[in-house]
C-alpha positions as CSV (number, residue, x, y, z in Angstrom):
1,X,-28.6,7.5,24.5
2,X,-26.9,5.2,26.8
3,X,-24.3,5.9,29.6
4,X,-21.9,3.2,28.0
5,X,-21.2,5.8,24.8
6,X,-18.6,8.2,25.8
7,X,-18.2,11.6,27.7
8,X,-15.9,14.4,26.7
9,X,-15.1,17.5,26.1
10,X,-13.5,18.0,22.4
11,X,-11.0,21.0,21.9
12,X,-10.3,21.5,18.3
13,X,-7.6,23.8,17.8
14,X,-8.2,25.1,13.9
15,X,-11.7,25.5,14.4
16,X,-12.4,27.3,11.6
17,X,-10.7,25.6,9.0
18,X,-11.6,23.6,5.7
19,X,-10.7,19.9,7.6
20,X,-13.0,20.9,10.6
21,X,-16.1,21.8,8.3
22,X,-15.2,19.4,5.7
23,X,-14.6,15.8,8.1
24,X,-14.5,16.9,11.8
25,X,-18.1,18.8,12.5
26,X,-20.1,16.5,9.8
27,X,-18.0,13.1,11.5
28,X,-19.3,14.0,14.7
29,X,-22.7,14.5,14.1
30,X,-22.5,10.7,12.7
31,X,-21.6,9.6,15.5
32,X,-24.4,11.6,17.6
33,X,-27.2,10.6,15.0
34,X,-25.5,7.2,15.0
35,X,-25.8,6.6,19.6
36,X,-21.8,6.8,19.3
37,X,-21.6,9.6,21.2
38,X,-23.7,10.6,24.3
39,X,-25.3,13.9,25.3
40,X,-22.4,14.3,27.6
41,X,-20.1,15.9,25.5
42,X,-19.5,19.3,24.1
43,X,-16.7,20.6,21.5
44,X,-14.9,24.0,22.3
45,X,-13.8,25.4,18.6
46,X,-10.4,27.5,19.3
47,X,-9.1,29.5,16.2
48,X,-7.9,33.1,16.6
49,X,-11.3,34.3,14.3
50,X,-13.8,36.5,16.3
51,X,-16.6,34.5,16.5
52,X,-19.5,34.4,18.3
53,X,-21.2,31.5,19.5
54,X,-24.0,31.7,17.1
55,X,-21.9,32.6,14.5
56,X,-20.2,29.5,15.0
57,X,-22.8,27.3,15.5
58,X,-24.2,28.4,11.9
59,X,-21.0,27.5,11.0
60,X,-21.6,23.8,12.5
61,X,-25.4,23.6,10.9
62,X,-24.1,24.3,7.7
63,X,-21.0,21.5,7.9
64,X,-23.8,19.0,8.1
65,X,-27.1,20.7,6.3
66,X,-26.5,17.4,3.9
67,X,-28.2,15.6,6.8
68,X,-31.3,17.8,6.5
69,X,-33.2,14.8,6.4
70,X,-32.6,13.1,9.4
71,X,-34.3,13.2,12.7
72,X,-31.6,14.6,14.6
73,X,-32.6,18.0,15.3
74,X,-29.8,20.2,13.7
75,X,-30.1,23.4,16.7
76,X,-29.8,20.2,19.3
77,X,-26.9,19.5,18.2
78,X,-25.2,22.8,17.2
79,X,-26.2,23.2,21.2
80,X,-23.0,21.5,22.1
81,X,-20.5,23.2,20.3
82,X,-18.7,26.6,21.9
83,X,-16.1,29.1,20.4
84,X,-13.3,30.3,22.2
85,X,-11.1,32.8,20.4
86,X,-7.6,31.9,20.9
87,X,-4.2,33.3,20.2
88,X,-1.7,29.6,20.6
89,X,1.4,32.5,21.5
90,X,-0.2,34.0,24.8
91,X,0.2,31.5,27.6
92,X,-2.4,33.6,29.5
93,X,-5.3,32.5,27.2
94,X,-4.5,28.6,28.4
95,X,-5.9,29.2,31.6
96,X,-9.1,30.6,30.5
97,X,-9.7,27.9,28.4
98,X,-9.1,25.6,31.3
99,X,-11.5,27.5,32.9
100,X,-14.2,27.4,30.2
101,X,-13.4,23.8,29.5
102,X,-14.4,22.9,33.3
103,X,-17.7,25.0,33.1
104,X,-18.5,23.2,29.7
105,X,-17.4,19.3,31.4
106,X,-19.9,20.9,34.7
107,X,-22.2,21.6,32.1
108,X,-22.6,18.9,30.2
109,X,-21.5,16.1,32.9
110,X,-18.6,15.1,30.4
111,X,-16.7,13.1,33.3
112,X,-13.5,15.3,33.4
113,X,-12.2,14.2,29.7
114,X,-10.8,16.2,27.3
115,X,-9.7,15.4,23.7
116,X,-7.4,17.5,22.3
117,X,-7.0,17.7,18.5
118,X,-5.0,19.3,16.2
119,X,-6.7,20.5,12.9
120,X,-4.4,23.1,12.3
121,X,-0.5,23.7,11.1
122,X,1.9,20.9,12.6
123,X,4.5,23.3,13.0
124,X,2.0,24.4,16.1
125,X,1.8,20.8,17.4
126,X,4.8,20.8,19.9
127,X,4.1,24.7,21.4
128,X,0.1,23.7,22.0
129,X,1.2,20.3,23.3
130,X,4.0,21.9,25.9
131,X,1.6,24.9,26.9
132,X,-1.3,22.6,27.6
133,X,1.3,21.3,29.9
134,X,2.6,23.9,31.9
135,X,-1.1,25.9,32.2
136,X,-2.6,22.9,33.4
137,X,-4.9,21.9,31.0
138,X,-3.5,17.9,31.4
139,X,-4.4,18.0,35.2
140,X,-7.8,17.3,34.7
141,X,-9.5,13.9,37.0
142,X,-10.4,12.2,33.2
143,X,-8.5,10.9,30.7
144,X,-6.5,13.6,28.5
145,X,-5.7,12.5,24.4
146,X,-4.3,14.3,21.7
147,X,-4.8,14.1,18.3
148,X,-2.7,15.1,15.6
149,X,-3.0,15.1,11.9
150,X,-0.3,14.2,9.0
151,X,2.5,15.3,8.3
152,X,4.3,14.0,11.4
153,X,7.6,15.9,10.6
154,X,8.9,16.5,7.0
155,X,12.1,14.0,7.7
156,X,13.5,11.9,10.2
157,X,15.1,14.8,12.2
158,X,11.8,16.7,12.4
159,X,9.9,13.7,13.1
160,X,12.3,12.6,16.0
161,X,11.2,16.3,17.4
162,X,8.1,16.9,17.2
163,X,7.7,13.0,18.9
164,X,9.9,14.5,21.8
165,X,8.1,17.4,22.5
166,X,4.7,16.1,22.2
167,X,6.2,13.1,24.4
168,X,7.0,15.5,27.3
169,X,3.1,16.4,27.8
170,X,1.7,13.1,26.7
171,X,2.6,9.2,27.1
172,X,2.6,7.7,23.8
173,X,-0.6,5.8,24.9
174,X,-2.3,9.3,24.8
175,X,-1.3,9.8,21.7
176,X,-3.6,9.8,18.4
177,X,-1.7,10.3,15.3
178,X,-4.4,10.0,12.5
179,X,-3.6,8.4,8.9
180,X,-6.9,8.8,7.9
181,X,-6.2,5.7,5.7
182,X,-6.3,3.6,8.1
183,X,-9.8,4.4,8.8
184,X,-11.3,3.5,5.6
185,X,-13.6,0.3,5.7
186,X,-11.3,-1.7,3.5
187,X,-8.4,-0.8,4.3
188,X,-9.7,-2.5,7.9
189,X,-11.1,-5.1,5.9
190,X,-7.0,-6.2,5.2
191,X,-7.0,-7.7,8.7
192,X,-10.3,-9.6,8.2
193,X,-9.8,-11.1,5.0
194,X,-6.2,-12.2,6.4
195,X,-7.0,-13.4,9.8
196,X,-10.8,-14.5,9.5
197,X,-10.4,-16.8,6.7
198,X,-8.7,-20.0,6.7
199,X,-8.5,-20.6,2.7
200,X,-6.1,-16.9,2.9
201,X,-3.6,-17.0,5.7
202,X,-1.8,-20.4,4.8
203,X,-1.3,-19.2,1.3
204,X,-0.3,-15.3,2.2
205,X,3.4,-15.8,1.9
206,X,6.2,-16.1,-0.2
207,X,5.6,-19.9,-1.5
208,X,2.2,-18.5,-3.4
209,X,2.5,-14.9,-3.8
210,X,4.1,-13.5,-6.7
211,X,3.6,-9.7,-5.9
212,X,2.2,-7.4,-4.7
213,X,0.5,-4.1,-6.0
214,X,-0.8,-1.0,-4.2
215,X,-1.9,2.0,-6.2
216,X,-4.1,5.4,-5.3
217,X,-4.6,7.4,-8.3
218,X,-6.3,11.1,-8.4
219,X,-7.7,12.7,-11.0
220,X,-7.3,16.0,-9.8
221,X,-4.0,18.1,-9.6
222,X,-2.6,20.3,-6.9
223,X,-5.3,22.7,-7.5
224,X,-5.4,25.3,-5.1
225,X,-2.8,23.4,-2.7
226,X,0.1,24.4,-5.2
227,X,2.8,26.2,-2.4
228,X,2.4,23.4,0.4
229,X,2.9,20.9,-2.2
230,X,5.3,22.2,-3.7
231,X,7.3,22.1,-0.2
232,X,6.1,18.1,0.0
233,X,5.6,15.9,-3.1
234,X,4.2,12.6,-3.8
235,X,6.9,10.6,-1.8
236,X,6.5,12.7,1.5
237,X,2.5,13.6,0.7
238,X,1.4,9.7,0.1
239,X,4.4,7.1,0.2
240,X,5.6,7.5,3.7
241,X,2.3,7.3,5.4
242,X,-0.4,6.0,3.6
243,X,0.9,3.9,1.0
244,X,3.6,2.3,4.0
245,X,0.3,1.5,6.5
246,X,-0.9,-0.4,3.7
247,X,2.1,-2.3,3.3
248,X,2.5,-2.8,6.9
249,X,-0.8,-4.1,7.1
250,X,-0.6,-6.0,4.4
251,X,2.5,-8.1,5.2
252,X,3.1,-8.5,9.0
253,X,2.8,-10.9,11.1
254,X,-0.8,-12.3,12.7
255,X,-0.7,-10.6,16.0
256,X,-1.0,-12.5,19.5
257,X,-4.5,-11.0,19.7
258,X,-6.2,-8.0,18.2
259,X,-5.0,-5.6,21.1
260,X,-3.8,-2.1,19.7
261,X,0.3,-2.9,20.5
262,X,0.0,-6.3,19.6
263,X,-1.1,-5.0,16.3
264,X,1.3,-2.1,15.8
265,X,4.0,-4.0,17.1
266,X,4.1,-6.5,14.2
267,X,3.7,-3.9,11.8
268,X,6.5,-2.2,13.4
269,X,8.4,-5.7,12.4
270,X,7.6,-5.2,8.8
271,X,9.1,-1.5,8.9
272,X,12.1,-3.2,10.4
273,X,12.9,-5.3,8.0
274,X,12.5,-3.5,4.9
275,X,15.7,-3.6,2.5
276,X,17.4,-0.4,3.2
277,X,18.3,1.4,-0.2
278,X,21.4,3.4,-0.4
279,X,21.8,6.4,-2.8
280,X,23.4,4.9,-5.3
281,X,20.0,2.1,-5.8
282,X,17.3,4.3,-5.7
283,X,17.0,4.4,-9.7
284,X,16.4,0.6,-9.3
285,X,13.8,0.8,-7.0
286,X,11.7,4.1,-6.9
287,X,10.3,6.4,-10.1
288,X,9.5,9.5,-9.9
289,X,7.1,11.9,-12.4
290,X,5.6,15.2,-12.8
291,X,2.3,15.7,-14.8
292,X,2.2,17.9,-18.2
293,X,-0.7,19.1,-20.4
294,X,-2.7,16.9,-20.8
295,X,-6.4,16.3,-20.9
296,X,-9.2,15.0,-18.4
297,X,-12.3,14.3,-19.0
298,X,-12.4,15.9,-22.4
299,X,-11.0,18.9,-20.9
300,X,-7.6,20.5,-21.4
301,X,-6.1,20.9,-18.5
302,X,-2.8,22.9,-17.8
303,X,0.6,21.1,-16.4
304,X,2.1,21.1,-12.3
305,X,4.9,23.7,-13.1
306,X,1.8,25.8,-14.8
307,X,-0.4,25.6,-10.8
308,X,-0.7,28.4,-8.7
309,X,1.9,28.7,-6.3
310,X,4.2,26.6,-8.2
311,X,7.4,27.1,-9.2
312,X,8.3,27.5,-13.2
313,X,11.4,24.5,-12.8
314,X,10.1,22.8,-9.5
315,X,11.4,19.4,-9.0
316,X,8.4,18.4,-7.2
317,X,7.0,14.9,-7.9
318,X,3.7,14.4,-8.7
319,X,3.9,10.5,-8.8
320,X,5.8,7.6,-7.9
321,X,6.4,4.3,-8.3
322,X,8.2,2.2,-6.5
323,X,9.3,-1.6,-5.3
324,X,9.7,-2.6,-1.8
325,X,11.3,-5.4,-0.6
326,X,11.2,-7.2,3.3
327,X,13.7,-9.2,4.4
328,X,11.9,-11.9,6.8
329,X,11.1,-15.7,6.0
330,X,7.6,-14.9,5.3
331,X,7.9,-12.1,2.2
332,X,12.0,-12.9,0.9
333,X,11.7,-12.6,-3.2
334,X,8.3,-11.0,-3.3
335,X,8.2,-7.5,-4.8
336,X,5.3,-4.8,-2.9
337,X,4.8,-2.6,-6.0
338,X,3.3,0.7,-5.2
339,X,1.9,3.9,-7.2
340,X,0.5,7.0,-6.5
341,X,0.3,10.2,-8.6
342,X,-2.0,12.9,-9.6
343,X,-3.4,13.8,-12.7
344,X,-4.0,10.2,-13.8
345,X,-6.3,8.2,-15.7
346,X,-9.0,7.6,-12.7
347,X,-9.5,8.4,-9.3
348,X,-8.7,4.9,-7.3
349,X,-6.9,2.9,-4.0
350,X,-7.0,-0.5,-4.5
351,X,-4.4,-3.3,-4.1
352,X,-4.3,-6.3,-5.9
353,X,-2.5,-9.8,-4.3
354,X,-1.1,-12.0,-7.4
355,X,-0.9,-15.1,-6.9
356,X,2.0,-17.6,-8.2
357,X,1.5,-19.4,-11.3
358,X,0.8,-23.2,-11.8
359,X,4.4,-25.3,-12.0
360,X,2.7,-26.8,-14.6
361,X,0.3,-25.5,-17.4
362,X,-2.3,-28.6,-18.0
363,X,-4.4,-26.6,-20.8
364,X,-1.3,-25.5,-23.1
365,X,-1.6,-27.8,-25.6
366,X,-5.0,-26.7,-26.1
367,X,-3.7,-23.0,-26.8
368,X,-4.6,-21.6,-23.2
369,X,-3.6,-19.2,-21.6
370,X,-4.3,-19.8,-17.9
371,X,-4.6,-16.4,-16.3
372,X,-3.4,-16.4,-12.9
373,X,-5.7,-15.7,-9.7
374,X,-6.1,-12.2,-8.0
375,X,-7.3,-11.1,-5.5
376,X,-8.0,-7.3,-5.1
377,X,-9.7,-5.4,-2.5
378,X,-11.0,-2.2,-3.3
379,X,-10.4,0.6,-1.5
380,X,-12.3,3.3,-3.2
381,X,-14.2,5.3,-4.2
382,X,-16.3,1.7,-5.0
383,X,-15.7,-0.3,-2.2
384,X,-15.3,-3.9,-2.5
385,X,-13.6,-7.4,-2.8
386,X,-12.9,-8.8,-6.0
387,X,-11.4,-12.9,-6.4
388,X,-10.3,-13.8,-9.8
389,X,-10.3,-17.7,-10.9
390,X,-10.2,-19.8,-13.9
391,X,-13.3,-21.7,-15.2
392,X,-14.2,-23.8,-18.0
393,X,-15.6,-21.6,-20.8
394,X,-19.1,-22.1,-21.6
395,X,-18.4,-24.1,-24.8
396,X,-17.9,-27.9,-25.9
397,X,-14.5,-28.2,-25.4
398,X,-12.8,-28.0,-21.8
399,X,-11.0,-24.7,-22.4
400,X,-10.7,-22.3,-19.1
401,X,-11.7,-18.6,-19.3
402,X,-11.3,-16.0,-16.1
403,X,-14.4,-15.6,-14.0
404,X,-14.5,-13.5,-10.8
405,X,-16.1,-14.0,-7.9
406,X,-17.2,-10.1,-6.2
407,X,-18.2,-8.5,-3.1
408,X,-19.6,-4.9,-3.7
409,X,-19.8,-3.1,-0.2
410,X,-22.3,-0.3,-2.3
411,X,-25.0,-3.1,-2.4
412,X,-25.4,-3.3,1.7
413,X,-28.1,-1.5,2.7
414,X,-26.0,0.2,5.7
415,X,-24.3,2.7,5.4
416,X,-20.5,2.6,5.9
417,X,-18.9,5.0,8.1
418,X,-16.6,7.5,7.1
419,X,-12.6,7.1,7.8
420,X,-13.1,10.2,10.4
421,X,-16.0,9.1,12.3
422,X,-14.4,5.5,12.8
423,X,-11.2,6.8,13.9
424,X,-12.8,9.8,16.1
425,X,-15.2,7.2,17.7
426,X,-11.7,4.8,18.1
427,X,-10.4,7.5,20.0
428,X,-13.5,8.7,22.3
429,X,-12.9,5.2,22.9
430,X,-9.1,4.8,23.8
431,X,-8.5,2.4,21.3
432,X,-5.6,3.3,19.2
433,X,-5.4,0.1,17.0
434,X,-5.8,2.7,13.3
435,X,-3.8,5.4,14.7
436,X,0.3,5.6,14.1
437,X,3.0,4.6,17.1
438,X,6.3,7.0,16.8
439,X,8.4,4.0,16.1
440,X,6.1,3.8,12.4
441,X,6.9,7.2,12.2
442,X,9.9,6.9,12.6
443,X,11.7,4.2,11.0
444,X,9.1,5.1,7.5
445,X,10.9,8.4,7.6
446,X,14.3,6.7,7.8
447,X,13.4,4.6,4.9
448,X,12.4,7.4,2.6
449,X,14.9,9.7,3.9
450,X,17.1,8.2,1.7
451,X,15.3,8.4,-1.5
452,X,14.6,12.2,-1.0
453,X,18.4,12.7,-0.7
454,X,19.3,11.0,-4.1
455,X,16.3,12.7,-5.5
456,X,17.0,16.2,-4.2
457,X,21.2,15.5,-5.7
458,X,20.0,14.7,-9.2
459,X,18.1,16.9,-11.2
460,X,14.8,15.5,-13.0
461,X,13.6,15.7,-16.2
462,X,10.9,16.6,-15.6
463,X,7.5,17.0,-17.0
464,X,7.8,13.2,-18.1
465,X,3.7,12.3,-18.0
466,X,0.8,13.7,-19.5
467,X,-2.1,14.3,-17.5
468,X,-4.6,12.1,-17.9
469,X,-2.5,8.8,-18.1
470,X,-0.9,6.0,-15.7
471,X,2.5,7.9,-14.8
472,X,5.7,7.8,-17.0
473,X,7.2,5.1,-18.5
474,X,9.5,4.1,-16.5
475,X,6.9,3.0,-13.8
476,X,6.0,0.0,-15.8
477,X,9.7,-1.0,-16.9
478,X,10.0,-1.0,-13.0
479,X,7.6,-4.0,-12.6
480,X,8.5,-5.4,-16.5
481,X,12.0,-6.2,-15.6
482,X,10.7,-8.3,-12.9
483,X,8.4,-10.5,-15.6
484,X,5.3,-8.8,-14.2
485,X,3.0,-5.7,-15.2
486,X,0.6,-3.6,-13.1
487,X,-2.9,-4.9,-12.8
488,X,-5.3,-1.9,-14.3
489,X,-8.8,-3.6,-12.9
């Protein structure tokens, strides 16, 4: 492997839990199999389990036996990884794992850089952050990062914070906070369809745009995450990080160059000037729904208030719609729709750009109906880029049908990379271009802070959807009263 892939030491506090086994341990070994990440590093796992070593490293081999047939010899790589039982609370144990964590970087040669990330409770982010402080863990002659996982707060208040504490160890350029959305291949492709293609970018405004729609759909219910989402909800759970990066992206600004706070500074911009909804509007803008009985996949399946965990009246939403506006020259008059829910009729993130229609219909006397052009990008689970046109039909008479013209990222022979191993390989790397700034976090929070408000002052009725559908009713009167309806590709 070559010196110009990165050294480090990686601390992952949380260790032992389902994100580290599911995404962290098999992301990592990508990246090693993959010349991303020299021989020069190793990972100390912290959880308070007792562990041993090997235990742990069976642990790792199992995380990734789905790679059993690579090259990549699975004990090599185990090799690197070290447990270090850890109580968070005793400000004692800090300086032994300072003291590990230089015999590992002597070790290994990592260069004196440490990565700190936080796979665990966020309610733990702002102690670790402080401690590593004060015991000296920052003081090292590398470069220190941490990373911290969603949610960033539960409101505004919180948010503000946890930014402050975590701001009093770390400057905000050491700071990784991971939407893993923004590590998905298309959701990166947004900037390269907008800014690498000359035919897009003059029409990506208000003159030619008519809407547009961003929806992620699950199949699956709460299932065994019933109590901590029962806390959360759609709106907190989805809308105010993922489903606002994508608007962000979608709608700012082209930057000055493709330099991490050139980038997050113009989708900063687009936070700024979204139309502020008071309590009183929020009906008008933003639905909310909670899945019933219903069926999936031929099977029964039982409703929210029925999951473990789960209260018998919760509120909770399972799904919302809702309709952003943004007040700049660019996007004035065009609607960002958005949806996300649980329980629905297929698992899916995609967005779809509509286009505006002709002024003037050429083919009406002939009876057509001239469908107008999409474009929708494909987010998962099959990734790809889909543009819809009109065409004559393949007939005698010069009649126009829909054709579309597709990109399907499944038939490249190479194999993306997963949202984790892009944005752990961005960071390694000290670029934080797909990572959140604390002014997104904040001013999203501000913006939905409002909505939970009127939502937590009126009570809903509630179950309003049956499982296995698109979400109440009311989410496509939302878009209908507007003249438009939500594109079901």
């Amino acid at each position: 492997m070559t010196s110009q892939t990165p050294r480090a030491i990686i601390v992952i506090f949380g260790a032992t839990g389902d994100l580290a086994n599911r995404k962290l341990y098999p992301s990592l070994y990508r990246l090693y199999r993959n010349k991303k990440l020299s021989d020069h590093f190793a990972v100390v796992g912290v959880a308070r389990r007792p562990l041993t070593n090997e235990e742990f490293r069976q642990n790792i081999k199992k995380s990734i036996e789905n790679f059993k047939d690579d090259p990549i010899n699975h004990d090599e790589f185990a090799s690197h990884f070290h447990y270090n039982p850890f109580d968070a609370q005793h400000l004692s144990e800090y300086k032994k794992l300072d003291h590990f964590i230089n015999e590992l970087d002597q070790k290994h040669n990592a260069g004196g850089n440490r990565l700190f990330y936080m796979a665990m409770a966020p309610n733990f982010f702002g102690p670790i952050a402080a401690n590593l402080k004060s015991q000296g863990l920052t003081d090292n002659r590398g470069w220190s990062r941490l990373v911290i996982e969603k949610p960033f707060g539960h409101n505004y208040e919180s948010a503000q914070k946890l930014n402050e504490q975590i701001g009093q160890t770390f400057t905000e350029d050491q700071i990784y906070r991971i939407d893993h959305y923004l590590g998905k291949q298309m959701v990166q492709n947004i900037e390269i369809v907008r800014f690498a293609n000359a035919m897009f970018e003059p029409l990506w405004n208000n003159q030619y745009i008519a809407n547009v729609q961003v929806t992620s759909s699950e199949v699956l219910g709460v299932e065994e995450r019933g109590r901590y989402y029962d806390q959360s909800g759609a709106l907190r759970d989805m809308v105010q990080n993922h489903m606002l990066q994508m608007v962000s992206l979608l709608a700012m600004e082209p930057p000055a160059k493709l330099h991490p706070d050139e980038v997050r500074y113009e989708k900063v911009k687009v936070l700024r000037s979204l139309r502020q909804i008071d309590e009183k509007s929020v009906d008008d803008y933003f639905v909310r729904g909670q899945y019933d009985r219903g069926e999936i996949n031929g099977e029964a399946v039982n409703s929210y208030r029925e999951s473990n965990g789960v209260e018998p009246d919760s509120d909770t939403e399972t799904f919302v719609a809702g309709k952003f506006m943004i007040d700049n020259f660019r996007w004035a008059g065009v609607p960002f729709y958005v949806r996300t829910g649980k329980r629905m009729a297929k698992k899916s993130t995609e967005i779809v750009i509509q286009f505006k229609d002709l002024p003037i219909n050429l083919y009406k006397d002939k009876g057509d109906t001239i469908d107008p052009n999409l474009l929708i990008i494909r987010v998962q689970p099959d990734e790809g880029i889909t543009m819809h046109l009109n065409a004559k039909k393949t007939d005698y008479e010069t009649t126009s049908t829909q054709i579309s013209m597709h990109y399907d990222k499944k038939d490249e022979a190479i194999e993306s990379p997963e949202a984790y191993e892009v944005l752990i390989n961005d960071c390694l790397n000290g670029d934080s271009t797909s990572f959140v700034h604390s002014d997104e976090v904040a001013l999203s929070w501000k913006f939905i802070d409002s909505i939970t408000n009127a939502w937590s002052n009126k009570k809903a009725e509630f179950p309003n959807y049956q499982s296995g559908t698109n979400g109440p009713a009311e989410a496509d009167q939302l878009l209908a009263k507007d003249g438009f309806h939500w594109w079901d590709i």
